[in-house]
C-alpha positions in Angstrom: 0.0 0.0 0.0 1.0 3.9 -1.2 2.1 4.7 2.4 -0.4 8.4 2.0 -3.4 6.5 2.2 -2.8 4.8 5.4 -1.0 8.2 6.8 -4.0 10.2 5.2 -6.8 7.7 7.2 -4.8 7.6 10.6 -4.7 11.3 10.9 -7.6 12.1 10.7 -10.2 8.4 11.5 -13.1 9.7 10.8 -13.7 9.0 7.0 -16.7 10.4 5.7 -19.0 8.1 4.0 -21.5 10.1 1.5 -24.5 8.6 0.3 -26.0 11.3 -1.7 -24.5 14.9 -3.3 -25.7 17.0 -0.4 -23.4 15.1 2.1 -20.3 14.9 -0.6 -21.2 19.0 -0.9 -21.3 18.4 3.1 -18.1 16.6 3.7 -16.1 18.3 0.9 -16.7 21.4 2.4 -14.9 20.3 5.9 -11.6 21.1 6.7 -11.2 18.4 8.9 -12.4 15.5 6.7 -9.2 14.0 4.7 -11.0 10.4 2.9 -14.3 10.2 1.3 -16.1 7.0 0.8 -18.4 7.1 -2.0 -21.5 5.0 -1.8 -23.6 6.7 -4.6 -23.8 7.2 -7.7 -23.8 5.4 -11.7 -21.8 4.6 -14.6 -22.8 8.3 -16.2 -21.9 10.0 -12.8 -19.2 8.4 -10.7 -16.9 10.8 -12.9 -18.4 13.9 -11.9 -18.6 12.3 -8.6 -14.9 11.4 -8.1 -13.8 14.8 -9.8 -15.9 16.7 -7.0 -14.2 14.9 -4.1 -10.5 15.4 -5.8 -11.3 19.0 -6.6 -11.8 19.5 -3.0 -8.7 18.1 -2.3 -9.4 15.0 -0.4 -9.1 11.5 -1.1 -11.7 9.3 -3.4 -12.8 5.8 -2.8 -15.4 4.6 -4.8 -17.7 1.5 -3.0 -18.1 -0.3 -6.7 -20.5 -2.6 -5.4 -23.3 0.1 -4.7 -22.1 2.2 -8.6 -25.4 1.7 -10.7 -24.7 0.0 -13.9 -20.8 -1.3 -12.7 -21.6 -5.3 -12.0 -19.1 -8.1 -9.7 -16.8 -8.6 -12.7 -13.3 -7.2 -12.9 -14.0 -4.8 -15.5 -15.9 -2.5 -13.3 -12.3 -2.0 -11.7 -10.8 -1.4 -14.9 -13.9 1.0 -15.2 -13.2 3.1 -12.5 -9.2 2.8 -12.7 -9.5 4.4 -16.5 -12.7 6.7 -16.2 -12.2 8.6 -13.2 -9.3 9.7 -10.5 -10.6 7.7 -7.7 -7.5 6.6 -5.1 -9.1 3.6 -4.0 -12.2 1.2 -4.3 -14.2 -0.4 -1.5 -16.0 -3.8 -2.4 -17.6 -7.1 -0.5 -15.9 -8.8 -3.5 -12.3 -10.2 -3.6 -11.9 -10.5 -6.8 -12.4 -7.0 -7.4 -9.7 -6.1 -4.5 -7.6 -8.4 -6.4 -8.3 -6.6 -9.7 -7.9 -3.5 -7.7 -4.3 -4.4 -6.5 -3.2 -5.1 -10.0 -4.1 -1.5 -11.3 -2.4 0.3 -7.9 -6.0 1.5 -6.7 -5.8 1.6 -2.8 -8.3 -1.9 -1.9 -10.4 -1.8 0.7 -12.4 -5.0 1.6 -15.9 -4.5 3.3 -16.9 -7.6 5.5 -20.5 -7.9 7.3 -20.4 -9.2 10.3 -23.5 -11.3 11.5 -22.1 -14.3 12.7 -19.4 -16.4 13.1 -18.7 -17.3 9.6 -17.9 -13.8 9.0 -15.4 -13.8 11.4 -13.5 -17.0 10.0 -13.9 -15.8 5.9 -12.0 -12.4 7.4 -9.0 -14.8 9.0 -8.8 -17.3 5.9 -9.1 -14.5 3.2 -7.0 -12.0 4.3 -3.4 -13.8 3.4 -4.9 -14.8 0.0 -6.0 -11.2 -1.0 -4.5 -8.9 0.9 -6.3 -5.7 0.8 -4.9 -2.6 1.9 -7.4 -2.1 4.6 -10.3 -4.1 6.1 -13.8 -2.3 6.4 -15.8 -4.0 9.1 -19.6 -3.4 9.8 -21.4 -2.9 11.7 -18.3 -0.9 13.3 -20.1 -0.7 17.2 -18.9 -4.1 18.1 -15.4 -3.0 20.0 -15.0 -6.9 21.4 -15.1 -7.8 17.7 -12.7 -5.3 16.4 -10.2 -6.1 18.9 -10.6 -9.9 17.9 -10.1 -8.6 14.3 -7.1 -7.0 15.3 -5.6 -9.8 16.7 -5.8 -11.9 13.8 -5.1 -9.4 11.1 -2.0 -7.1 10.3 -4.2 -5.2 7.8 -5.5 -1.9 9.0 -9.2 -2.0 10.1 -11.8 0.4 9.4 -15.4 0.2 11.3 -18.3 1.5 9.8 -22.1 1.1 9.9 -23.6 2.5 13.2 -21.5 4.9 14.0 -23.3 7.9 15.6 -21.5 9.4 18.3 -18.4 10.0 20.2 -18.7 6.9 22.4 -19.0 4.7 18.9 -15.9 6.5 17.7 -13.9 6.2 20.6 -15.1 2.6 21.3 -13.9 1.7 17.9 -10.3 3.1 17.9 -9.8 2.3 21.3 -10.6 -1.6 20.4 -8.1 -1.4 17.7 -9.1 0.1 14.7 -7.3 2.6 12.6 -10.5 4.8 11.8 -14.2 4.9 11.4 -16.2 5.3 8.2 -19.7 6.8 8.8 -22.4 8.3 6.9 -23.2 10.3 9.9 -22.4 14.1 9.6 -22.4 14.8 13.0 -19.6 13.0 13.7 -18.3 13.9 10.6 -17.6 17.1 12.6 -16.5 15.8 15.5 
């Protein structure tokens, strides 16, 4: 991993997730807000998107999974790499960090955890794919995240459920490098 993304996350660990334009007008607008996740947007849009969020002079990362009209293959890396200036992509789908990795985008790899089975795919994947960070959700479990922690050397991100100090704290305190949150209060925290 490009050593600025992981610098760029750890100073600042609240990453600001938006979900719509009003909060990437919203979060590009903050001087305190360094990484954008993108989790909007479509194939005729994700340009303008990506240009808005580098214009501003923060950090892009473009969930591909949630791009209208981009679909699980490894094109919709290629897509991304060639159409627009994102740093980075966020996905659920290995390949596609793989893919990722191979064009020098910044990977980060989204698990759900809801049971388990979750836990295990994150320690039996990791070696094989190595993403540059590790988005966990819902982020509010600190006993999880510090499990996490002690099974993985990548960086971990916690998102989902994030809505106040006590989630943010709880989260970095249990291990994790940052937060990612849709949430613009803490977005300003």
């Amino acid at each position: 991993m490009d050593r600025k993304y992981y610098d760029a996350i750890e100073s600042n660990p609240v990453v600001a997730a938006a979900k719509d334009r009003e909060g990437l007008e919203e979060c590009c607008g903050l001087e305190d807000i360094k990484v954008v996740f993108i989790l909007f947007g479509d194939i005729c849009s994700i340009r303008d998107i990506v240009d808005r969020v580098k214009a501003s002079g923060r950090m892009a990362f473009v969930h591909i999974d949630l791009i209208t009209g981009l679909g699980a293959k490894e094109v919709a890396v290629d897509y991304i790499r060639q159409y627009t200036e994102a740093d980075g992509i966020i996905t659920t789908k290995p390949a596609l960090v793989r893919r990722g990795k191979e064009l020098s985008l910044c990977t980060v790899l989204r698990y759900f955890l809801i049971d388990s089975m979750a836990l295990e795919n994150i320690r039996n994947q990791q070696h094989g794919i190595r993403p540059d960070f590790i988005e966990v959700l819902p982020g509010i479990m600190p006993k999880v995240i510090r499990e996490i922690c002690k099974i993985s050397r990548t960086p971990i991100i916690a998102g989902g459920l994030i809505t106040d100090k006590e989630d943010v704290v709880g989260a970095l305190s249990a291990g994790a490098i940052a937060v990612s949150t849709t949430n613009r209060g803490v977005w300003r925290m």
